[in-house]
BAMARVO-261417 format. One line per field, with one value per residue: x, y, z of N, C-alpha, C in turn; residue number from 1. Coordinates in Angstrom, 1 decimal, decimal comma. Layout:
BEGIN
n.x: (X  ...) .
n.y: (Y  ...) .
n.z: (Z  ...) .
ca.x: (X  ...) .
ca.y: (Y  ...) .
ca.z: (Z  ...) .
c.x: (X  ...) .
c.y: (Y  ...) .
c.z: (Z  ...) .
kolba: (NUM  ...) .
This chain:
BEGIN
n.x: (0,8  2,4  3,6  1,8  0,5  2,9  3,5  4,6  4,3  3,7  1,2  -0,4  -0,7  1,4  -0,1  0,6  1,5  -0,3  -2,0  -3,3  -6,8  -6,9  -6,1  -6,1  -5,5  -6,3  -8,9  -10,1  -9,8  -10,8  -13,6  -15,7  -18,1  -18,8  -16,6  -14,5  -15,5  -15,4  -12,4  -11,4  -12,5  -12,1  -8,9  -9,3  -11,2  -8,6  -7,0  -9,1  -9,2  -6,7  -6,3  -5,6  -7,0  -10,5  -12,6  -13,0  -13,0  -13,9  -13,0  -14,2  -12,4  -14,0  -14,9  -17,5  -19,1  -17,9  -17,2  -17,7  -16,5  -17,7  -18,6  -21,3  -21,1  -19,1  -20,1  -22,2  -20,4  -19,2  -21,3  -22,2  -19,7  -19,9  -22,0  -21,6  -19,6  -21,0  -22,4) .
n.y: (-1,2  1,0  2,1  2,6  5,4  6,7  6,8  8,6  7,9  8,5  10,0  9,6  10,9  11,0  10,5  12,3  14,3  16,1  19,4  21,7  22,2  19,7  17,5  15,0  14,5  16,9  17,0  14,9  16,1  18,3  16,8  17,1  15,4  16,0  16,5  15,0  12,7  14,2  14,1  12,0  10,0  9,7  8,9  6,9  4,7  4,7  3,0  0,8  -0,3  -0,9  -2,8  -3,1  -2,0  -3,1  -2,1  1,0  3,0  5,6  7,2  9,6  11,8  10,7  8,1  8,5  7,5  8,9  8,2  5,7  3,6  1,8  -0,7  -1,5  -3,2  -4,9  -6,4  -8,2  -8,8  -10,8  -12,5  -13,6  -15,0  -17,0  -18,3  -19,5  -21,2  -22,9  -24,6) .
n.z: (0,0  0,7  -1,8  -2,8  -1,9  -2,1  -4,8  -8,0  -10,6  -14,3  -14,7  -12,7  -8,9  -6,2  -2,7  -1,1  -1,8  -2,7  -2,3  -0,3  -2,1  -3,2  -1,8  0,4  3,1  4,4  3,6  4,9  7,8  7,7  7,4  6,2  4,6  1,5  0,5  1,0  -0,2  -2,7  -2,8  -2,2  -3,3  -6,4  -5,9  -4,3  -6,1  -8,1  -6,9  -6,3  -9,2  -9,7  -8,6  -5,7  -3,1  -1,9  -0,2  1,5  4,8  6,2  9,4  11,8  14,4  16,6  16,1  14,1  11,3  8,4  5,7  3,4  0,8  -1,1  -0,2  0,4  -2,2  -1,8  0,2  -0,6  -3,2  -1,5  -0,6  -3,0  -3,6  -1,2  -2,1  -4,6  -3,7  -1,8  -2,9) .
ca.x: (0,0  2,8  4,0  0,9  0,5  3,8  3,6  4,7  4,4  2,7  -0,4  -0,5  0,1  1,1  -0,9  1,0  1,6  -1,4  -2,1  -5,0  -8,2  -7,0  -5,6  -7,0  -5,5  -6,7  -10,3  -10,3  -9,3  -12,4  -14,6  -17,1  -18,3  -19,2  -15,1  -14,2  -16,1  -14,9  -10,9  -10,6  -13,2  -10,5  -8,1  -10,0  -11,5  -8,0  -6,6  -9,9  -9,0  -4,9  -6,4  -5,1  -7,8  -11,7  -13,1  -12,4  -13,2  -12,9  -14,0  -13,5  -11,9  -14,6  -15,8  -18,2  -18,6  -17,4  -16,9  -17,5  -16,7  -17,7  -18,9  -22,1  -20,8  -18,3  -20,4  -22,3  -19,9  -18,5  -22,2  -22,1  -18,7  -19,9  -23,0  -21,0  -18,3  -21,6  -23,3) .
ca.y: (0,0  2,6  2,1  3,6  6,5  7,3  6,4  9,5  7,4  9,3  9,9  9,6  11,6  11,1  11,5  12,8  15,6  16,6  20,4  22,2  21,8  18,3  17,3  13,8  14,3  17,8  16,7  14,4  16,6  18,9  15,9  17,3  14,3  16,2  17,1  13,4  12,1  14,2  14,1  10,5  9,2  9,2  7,7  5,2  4,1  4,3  1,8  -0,1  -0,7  -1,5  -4,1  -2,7  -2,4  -3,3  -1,2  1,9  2,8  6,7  7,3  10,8  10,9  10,0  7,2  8,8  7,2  10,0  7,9  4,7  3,2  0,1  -2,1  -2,8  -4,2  -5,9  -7,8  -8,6  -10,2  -12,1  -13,3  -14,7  -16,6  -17,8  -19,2  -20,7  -22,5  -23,8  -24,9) .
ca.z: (0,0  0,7  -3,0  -3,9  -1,4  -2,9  -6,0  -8,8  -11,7  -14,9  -14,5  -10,8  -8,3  -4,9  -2,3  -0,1  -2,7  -3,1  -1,1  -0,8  -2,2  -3,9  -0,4  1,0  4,2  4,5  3,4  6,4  8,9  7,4  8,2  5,6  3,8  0,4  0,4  1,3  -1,2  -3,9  -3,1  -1,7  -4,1  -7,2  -5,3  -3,8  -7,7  -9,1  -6,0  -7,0  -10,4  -9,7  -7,4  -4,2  -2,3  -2,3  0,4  2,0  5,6  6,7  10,3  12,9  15,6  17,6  15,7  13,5  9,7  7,1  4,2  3,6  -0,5  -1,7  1,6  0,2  -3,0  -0,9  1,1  -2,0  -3,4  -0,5  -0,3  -4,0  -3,9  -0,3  -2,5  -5,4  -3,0  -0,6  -4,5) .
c.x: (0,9  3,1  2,7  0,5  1,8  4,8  3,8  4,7  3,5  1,7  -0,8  0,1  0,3  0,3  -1,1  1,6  0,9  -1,6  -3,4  -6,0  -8,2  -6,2  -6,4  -6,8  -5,6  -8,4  -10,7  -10,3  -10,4  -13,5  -15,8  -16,8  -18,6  -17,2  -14,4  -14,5  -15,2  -13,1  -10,7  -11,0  -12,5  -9,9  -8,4  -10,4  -10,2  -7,4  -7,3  -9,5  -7,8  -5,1  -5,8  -6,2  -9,5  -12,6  -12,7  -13,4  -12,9  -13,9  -13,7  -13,3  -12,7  -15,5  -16,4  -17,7  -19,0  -18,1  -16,9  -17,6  -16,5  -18,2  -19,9  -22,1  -19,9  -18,6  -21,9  -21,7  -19,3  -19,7  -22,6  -21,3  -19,0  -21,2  -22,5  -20,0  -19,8  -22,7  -22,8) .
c.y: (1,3  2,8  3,0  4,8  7,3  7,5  7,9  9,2  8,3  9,2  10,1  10,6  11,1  11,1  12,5  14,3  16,1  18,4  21,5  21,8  20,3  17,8  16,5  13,9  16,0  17,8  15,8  15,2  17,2  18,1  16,8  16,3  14,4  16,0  15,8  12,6  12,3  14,2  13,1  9,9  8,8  8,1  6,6  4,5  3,9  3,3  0,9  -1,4  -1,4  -2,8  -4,2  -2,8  -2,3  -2,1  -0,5  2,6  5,0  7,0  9,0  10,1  10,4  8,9  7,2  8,4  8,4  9,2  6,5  3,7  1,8  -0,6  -2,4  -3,7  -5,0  -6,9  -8,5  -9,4  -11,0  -12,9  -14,3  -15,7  -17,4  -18,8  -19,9  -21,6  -23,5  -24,4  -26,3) .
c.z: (0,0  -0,5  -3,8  -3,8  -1,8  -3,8  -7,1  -10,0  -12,8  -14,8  -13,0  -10,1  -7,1  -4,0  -1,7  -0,6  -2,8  -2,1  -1,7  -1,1  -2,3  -3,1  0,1  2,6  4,6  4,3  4,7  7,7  8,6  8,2  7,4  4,4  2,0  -0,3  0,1  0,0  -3,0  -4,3  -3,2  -2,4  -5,4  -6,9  -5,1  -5,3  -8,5  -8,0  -6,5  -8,2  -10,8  -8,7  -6,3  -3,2  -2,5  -1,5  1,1  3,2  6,4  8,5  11,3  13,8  16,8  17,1  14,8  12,0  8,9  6,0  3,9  1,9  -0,4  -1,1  1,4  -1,2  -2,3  -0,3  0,1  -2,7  -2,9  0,0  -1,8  -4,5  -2,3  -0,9  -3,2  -4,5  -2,5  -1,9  -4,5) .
kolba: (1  2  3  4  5  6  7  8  9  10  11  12  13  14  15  16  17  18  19  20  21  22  23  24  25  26  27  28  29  30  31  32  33  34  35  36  37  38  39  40  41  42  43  44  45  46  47  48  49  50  51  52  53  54  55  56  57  58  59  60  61  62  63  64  65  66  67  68  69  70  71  72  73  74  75  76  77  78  79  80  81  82  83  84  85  86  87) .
């Protein structure tokens, strides 16, 4: 996973590059979920797609769910290969 937070390869940026508006770890700190959505949401679809990771998890510090991509396709399809294996 760190190869891809800092990752500079074309096309990509960092993420940890990123400053300002297009700032994921400045969109968290906000804790406004419209912000979240639209900085981390990228990232998270181009991880997606490189097959890093399936679901993404953002919470505050007190707990509170922000952001939460993918989790009900996730358990979606961990309920259709648990049907084909139990077939």
């Amino acid at each position: 996973m760190s190869y891809y937070a800092y990752s500079s390869d074309p096309g990509n940026s960092s993420v940890w590059q990123l400053r300002g508006r297009r700032s994921p770890v400045e969109a968290i700190r906000s804790e406004n979920r419209r912000r979240i959505e639209v900085v981390v949401g990228p990232i998270h679809e181009q991880l997606t797609q490189q097959g890093t990771i399936n679901t993404l998890g953002i919470l505050s510090l007190e707990g509170e769910p922000l952001q939460f991509s993918t989790l009900q396709q996730f358990y979606k399809q961990t309920r259709r290969q648990a049907f084909w294996r139990d077939s």
